[in-house]
C-alpha positions in Angstrom: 24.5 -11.5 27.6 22.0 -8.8 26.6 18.6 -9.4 26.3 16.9 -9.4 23.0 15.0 -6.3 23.6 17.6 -4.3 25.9 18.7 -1.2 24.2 16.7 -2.3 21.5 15.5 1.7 20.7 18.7 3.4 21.2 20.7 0.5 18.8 18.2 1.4 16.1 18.9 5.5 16.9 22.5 4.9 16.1 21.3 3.6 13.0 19.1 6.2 11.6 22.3 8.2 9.9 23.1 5.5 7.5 18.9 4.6 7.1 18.4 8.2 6.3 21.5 7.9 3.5 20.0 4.9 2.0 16.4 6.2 1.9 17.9 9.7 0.2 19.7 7.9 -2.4 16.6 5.8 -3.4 14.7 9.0 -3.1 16.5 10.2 -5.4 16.3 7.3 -8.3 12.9 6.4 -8.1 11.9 3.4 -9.9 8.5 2.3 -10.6 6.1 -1.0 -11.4 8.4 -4.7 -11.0 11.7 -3.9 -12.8 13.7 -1.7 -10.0 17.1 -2.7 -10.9 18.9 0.4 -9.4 16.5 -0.5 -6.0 17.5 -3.7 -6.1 21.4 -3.2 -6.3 20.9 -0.9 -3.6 19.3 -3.0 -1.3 21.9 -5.8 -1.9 24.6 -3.3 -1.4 22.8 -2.5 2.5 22.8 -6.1 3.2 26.2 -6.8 2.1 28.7 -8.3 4.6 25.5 -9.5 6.7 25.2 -13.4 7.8 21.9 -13.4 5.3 21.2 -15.9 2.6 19.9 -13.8 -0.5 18.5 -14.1 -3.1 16.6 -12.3 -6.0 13.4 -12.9 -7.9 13.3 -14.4 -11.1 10.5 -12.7 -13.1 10.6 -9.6 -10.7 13.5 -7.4 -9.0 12.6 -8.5 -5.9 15.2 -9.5 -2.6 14.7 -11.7 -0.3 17.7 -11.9 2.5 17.5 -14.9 5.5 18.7 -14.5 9.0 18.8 -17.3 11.2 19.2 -17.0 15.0 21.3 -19.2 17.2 17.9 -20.7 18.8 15.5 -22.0 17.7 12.2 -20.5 17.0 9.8 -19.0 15.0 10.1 -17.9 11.6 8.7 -14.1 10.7 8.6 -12.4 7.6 9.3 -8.6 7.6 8.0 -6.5 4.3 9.4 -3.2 2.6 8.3 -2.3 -0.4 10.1 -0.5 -2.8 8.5 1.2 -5.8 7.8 4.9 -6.5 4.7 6.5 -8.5 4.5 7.9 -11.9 4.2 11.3 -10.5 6.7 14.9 -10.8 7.6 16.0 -7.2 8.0 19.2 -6.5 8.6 19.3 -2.9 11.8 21.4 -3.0 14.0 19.1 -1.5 17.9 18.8 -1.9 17.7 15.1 -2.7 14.2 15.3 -4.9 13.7 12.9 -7.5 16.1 13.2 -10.6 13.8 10.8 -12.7 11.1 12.9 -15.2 7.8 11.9 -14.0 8.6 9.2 -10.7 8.6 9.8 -7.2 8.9 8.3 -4.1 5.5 10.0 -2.9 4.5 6.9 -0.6 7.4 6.5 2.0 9.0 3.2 0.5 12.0 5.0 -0.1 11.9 4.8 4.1 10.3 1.4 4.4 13.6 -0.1 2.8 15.8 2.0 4.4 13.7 0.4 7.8 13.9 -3.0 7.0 17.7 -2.5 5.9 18.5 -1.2 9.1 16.4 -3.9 10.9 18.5 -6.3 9.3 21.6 -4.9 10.3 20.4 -4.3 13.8 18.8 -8.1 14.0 22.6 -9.5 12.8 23.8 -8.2 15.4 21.5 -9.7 17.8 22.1 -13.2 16.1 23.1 -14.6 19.6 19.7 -13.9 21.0 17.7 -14.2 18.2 15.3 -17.1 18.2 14.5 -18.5 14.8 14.6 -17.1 11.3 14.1 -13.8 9.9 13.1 -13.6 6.4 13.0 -9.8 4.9 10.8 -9.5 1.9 12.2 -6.7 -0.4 8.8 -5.8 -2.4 8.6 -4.2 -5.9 6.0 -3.2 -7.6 3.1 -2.6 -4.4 1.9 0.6 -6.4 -1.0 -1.6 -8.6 1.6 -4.1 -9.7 0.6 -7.1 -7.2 4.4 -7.2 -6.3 3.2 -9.2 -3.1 1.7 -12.2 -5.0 4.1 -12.1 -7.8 6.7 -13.1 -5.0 3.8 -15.3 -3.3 4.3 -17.0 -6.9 7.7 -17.3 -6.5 7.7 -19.5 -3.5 8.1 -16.7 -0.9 6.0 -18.7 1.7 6.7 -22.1 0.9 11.0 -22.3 1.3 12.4 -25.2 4.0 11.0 -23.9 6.5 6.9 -22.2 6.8 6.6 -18.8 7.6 4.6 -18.3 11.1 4.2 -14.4 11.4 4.6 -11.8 9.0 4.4 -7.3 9.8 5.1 -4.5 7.6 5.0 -0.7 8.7 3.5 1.6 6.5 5.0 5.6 7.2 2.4 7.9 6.9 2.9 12.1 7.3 -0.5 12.9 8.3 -0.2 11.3 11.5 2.5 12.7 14.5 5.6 11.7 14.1 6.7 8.1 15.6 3.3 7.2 16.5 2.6 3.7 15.9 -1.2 2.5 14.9 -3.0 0.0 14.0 -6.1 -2.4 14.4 -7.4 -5.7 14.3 -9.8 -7.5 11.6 -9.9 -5.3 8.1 -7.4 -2.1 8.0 -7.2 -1.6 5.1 -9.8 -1.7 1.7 -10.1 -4.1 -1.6 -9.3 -2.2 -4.4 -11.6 -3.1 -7.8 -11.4 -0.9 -11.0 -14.5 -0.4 -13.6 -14.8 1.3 -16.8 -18.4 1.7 -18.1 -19.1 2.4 -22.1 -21.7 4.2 -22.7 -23.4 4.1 -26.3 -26.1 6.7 -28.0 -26.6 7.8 -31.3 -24.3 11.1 -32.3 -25.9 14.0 -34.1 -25.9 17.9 -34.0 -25.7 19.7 -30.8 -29.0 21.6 -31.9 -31.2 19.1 -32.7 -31.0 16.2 -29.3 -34.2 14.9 -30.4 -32.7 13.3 -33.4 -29.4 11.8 -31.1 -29.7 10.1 -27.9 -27.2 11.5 -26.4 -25.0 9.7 -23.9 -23.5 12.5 -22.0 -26.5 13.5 -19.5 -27.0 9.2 -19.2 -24.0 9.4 -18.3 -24.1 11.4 -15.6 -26.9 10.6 -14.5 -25.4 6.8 -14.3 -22.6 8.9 -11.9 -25.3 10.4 -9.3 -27.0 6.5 -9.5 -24.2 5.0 -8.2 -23.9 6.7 -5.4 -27.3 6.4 -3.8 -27.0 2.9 -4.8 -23.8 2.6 -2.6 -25.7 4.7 0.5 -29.3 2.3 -0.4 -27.8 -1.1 -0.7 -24.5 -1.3 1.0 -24.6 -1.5 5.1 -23.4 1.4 6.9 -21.4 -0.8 9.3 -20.0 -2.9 6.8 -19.2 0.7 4.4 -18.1 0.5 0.6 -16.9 3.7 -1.7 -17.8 3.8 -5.4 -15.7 6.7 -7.1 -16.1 7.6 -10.6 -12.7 9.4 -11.5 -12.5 9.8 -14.8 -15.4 10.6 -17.8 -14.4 11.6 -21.7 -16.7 12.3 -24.3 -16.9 14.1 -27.0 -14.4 15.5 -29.2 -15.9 19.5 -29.8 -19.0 21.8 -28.7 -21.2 21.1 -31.6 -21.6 17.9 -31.9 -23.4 15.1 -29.5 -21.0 12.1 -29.6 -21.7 8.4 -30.2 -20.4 6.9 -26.1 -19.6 7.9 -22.9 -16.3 6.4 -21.0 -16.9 6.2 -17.1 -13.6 5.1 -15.3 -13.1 4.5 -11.4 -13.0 2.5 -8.5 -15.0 0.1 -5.7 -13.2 0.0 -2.8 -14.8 -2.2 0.4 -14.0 -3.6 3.7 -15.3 -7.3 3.3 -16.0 -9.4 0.0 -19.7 -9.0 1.1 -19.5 -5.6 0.7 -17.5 -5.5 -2.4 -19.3 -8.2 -3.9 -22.5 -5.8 -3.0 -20.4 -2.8 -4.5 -19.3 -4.1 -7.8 -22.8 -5.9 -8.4 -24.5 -2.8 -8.1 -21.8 -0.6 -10.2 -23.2 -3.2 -13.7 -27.0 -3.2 -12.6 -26.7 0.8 -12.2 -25.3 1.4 -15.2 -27.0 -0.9 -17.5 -30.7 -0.3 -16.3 -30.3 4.0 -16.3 -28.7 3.7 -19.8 -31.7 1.1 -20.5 -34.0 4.3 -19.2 -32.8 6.7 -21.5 -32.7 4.4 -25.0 -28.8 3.7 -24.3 -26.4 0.4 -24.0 -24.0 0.6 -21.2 -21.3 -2.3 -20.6 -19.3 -2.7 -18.0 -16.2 -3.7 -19.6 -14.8 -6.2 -17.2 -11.3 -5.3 -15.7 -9.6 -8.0 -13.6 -10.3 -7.6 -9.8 -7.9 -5.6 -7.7 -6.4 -6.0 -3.8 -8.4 -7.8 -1.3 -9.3 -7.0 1.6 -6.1 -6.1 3.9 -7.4 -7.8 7.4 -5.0 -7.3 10.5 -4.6 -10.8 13.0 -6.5 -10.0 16.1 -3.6 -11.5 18.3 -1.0 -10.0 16.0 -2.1 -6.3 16.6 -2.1 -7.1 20.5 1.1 -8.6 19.9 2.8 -5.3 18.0 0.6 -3.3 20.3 1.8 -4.6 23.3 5.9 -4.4 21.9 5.3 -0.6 20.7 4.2 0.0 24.0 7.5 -1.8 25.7 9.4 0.1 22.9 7.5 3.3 23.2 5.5 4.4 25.9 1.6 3.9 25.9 1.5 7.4 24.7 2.5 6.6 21.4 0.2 3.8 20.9 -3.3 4.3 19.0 -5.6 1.6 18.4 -7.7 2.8 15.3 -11.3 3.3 15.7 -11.9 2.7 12.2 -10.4 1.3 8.8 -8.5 3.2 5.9 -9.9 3.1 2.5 -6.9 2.6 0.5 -5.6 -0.4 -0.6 -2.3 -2.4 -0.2 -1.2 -5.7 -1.9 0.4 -6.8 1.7 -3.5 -8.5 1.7 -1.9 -11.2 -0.3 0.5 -12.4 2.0 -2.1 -12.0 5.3 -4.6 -14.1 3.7 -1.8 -16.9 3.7 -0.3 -15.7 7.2 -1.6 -14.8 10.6 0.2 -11.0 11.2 -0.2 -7.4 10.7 0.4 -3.9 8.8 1.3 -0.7 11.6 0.9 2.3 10.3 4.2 4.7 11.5 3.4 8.6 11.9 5.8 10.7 10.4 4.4 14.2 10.2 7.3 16.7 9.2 7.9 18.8 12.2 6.5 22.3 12.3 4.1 22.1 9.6 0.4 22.6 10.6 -1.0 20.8 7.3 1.3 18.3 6.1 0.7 16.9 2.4 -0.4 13.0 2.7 1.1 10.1 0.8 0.6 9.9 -3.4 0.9 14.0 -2.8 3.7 15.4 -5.0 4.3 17.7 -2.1 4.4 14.8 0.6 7.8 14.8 2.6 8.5 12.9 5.8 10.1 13.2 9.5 13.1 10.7 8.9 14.0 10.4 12.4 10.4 8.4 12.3 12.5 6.1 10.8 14.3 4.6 13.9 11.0 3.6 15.8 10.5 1.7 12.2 13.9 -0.2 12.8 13.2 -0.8 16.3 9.4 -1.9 15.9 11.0 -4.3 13.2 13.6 -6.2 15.0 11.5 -6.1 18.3 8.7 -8.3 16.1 11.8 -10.3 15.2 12.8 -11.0 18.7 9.7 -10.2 20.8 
């Protein structure tokens, strides 16, 4: 009988052909937010004829397919998500999106294709498979809380408790088929804030009749950030970005507000707690300075925290290198600021995110993800089979 990891990397080569078919067709008909109907169809179609239970999400277009092994054993969840962004590409390629204003410009056109073809590859491992598999088919990562919609759903709480749960997420910056990660926070939380604020209007000409809101404003912009570099640790870092400012509707005339839109992004609730108290005493005392109101319209809070299991990472770690070679292991010396909703399902289970290089050969400055320009190194897309099913059977 083979072993459960024998042959494990070139099984999940002779796979890649009908992953990279799969991930071109959903690259094509991107779908976006927790209605992906064509997505789902698709991913039902790739898991059709497969010993899997399925079944589909009731409020959301979600999949979720269960293998169980011949012996007994753990049970560990594996993610893809599955949405694109509201975004035009224009990255020249033969299969580039055909929907007006969506793309796949994150790579989870590729991380269903790789959890498809871990599926398929795990089946037929059944014999030596011990416990269950259950493959989580995401929509709606992209600021839709996909994750805890189907956390809501009952995803963690079926027959039998989940014990370990991974996702991979592709990324084109980094070489192709390297596979890193780290242990404690990997990724940020994710907060939006939108400040108002108000003056008194009048003529350009004569200010000292107004109070104008526009310098406040930006002077409100410049406070945040030494607040963030005064108050927040260095070790322990937070980012305050303000995106996004409108006022004003010609040259002539001071206006009535100020809109300031963006974002507080942190690597512990300390930290983001630090962060988003600072954002509303900021704004409110400079606009208090300069005879304005400024409120800090409150906007529901964002992703936590995405924090890696110590033992998990060693546990991927250590199976990437059996898969790989040390070589194509990296241990991260630091977090990423971005934010992913697989936080939800880690603060309920002990496991991990990876993230999967997959820099296009023979370009010196690929495009990153959310780029309208990014494009990927499919043949990545194999390690991310094999790095699936070995956390399946590991």
């Amino acid at each position: 009988m083979v072993g459960p990891m024998e042959n494990l990397g070139e099984d999940a080569a002779s796979l890649l052909e009908p992953a990279i078919a799969l991930r071109r067709h959903l690259h094509e008909h991107p779908e976006i937010g927790l209605d992906l109907p064509r997505t789902q169809q698709a991913v039902l179609d790739a898991l059709d004829g497969l010993p899997v239970e399925v079944t589909t999400g009731t409020g959301v277009t979600s999949v979720v397919a269960v293998l169980d092994g011949d012996e007994p054993g753990p049970t560990t969840l594996l993610r893809a998500d599955m949405d694109g962004l509201p975004m035009t590409e224009d990255t020249g390629l033969p299969f580039a999106s055909r929907v007006e204003g969506a793309m796949h410009a994150c790579g989870h056109d590729a991380h269903v294709a790789m959890l498809a073809g871990a599926a398929r590859l795990l089946a037929d491992r059944r014999a030596v498979l011990a416990g269950r598999v259950v493959f989580m088919f995401q929509p709606g990562e992209e600021g839709y809380a996909g994750a805890q919609a189907m956390v809501d759903e009952g995803l963690l709480d079926r027959s039998v408790p989940v014990d370990r749960a991974f996702a991979i997420h592709v990324t084109p910056v980094v070489p192709s088929g390297l596979v890193a990660a780290k242990a404690g926070a990997l990724m940020a939380s994710a907060d939006a804030f939108r400040v108002v604020v108000a003056g008194r209007g009048g003529h350009a000409s004569m200010p000292h009749d107004a109070i104008d809101p526009v310098p406040v404003a930006c002077e409100i912009v410049g406070a945040l950030q030494v607040m963030v570099t005064r108050r927040v640790p260095q070790a322990d870092p937070a980012v305050v970005t303000v995106a996004s400012i409108h006022a004003g509707t010609t040259n002539n005339v001071i206006p009535e507000s100020a809109v300031l839109e963006g974002t507080v992004r942190a690597l512990s609730e300390a930290s983001r707690k630090l962060a988003l108290d600072g954002v509303e005493r900021v704004a409110t005392n400079v606009a208090a300075a300069h005879l304005c109101s400024a409120e800090v319209v409150p906007i529901a809070r964002g992703y936590p925290v995405t924090v890696n299991d110590a033992a998990a990472v060693d546990r991927v770690l250590g199976l990437a290198e059996q898969l790989l070679g040390a070589g194509r292991v990296v241990r991260m010396p630091s977090a990423v600021m971005g934010a992913e909703d697989w936080s939800f399902v880690l603060q309920r289970v002990p496991g991990s995110m990876v993230f999967l290089g997959a820099a296009p050969p023979g370009v010196t400055s690929p495009a990153p993800n959310h780029s309208n320009r990014m494009v990927l190194d499919e043949s990545a897309m194999a390690t991310g089979i094999a790095l699936h099913a070995a956390m399946a059977l590991g």
